[in-house]
N, C-alpha and C positions, 0 to 999 in steps of 0.2 A: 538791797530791798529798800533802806532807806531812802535812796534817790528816786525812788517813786512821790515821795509827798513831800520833794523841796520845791517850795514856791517858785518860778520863772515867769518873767511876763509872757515870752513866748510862746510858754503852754497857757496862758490866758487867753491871750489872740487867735492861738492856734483853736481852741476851746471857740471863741464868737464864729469862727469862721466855720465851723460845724456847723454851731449853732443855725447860721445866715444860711448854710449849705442843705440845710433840711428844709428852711422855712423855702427857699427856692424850688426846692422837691416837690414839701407840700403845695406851694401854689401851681406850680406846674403839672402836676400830674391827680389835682382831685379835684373834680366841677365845685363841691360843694365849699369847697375852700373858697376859690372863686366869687361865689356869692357871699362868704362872709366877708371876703375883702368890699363887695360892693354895699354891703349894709355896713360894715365900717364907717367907711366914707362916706355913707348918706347920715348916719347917725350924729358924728363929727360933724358933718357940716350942716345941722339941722342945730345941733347943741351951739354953736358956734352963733347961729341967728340968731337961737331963741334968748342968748347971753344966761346960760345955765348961773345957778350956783355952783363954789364948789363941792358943795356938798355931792347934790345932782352928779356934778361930772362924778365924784367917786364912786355914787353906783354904775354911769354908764362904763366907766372905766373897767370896774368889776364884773361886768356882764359881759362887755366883748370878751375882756382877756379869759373867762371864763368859757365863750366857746371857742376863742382861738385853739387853746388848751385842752379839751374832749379833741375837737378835730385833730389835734395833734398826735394826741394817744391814739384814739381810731384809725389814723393811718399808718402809726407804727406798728400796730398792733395787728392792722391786716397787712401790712409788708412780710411783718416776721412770720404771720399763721401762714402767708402764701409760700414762704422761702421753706419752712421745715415742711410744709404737705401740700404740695402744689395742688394733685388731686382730692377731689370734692373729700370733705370728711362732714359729717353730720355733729361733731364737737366743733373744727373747726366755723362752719357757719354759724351753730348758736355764737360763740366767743366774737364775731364779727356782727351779728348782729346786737348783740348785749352791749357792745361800745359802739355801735350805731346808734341804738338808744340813749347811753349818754352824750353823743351829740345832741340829739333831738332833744332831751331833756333840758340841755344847756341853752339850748337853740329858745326853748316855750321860754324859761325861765327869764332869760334877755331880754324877750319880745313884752314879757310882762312888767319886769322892770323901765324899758324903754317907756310904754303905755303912760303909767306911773308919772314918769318924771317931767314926760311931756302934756301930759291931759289929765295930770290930778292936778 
């Protein structure tokens, strides 16, 4: 049992390559990922003209990774509701739409912080 928590880099690699292995998932398999990758990059490279502070870049930094993160949960989270009840369930849809919401949430939140950094 104790060779469960002895440190290896191996299992740290092993660990990123998950990691990398999901985010590949995520972009490949959900539109709205997609689009957060393309406001990514337009954000980035608008920050990037406008020669932000760093200040600035800290919150846009906190705002993407913030809806990176809801998307990430939402689509684990409708992976796993789909794998244990494939057929419709009236709990499963609230529980998918509840973390749809905190996408959306993440989503306004970004959008107001973005506003903010650029036009205050």
């Amino acid at each position: 049992m104790d060779s469960i928590y002895k440190f290896s880099i191996t299992g740290r690699l092993r660990s990123f390559r998950h990691a990398f292995a999901g985010l590949r998932t995520l972009l490949a398999t959900q539109h709205n990922a997609r689009i957060h990758a393309l406001a990514t990059v337009t954000v980035i490279t608008a920050g990037i003209f406008a020669k932000l502070t760093p200040a600035k870049w800290c919150l846009l930094v906190f705002a993407i990774a913030g809806v990176w993160v809801a998307e990430a949960l939402n689509t684990a989270l409708e992976f796993l509701a789909d794998a244990v009840h494939p057929q419709f369930h009236p709990l499963v849809k609230k529980a998918k739409d509840t973390a749809a919401a905190a996408v959306l949430t993440a989503a306004l939140a970004a959008f107001c912080i973005g506003a903010i950094v650029f036009f205050a």
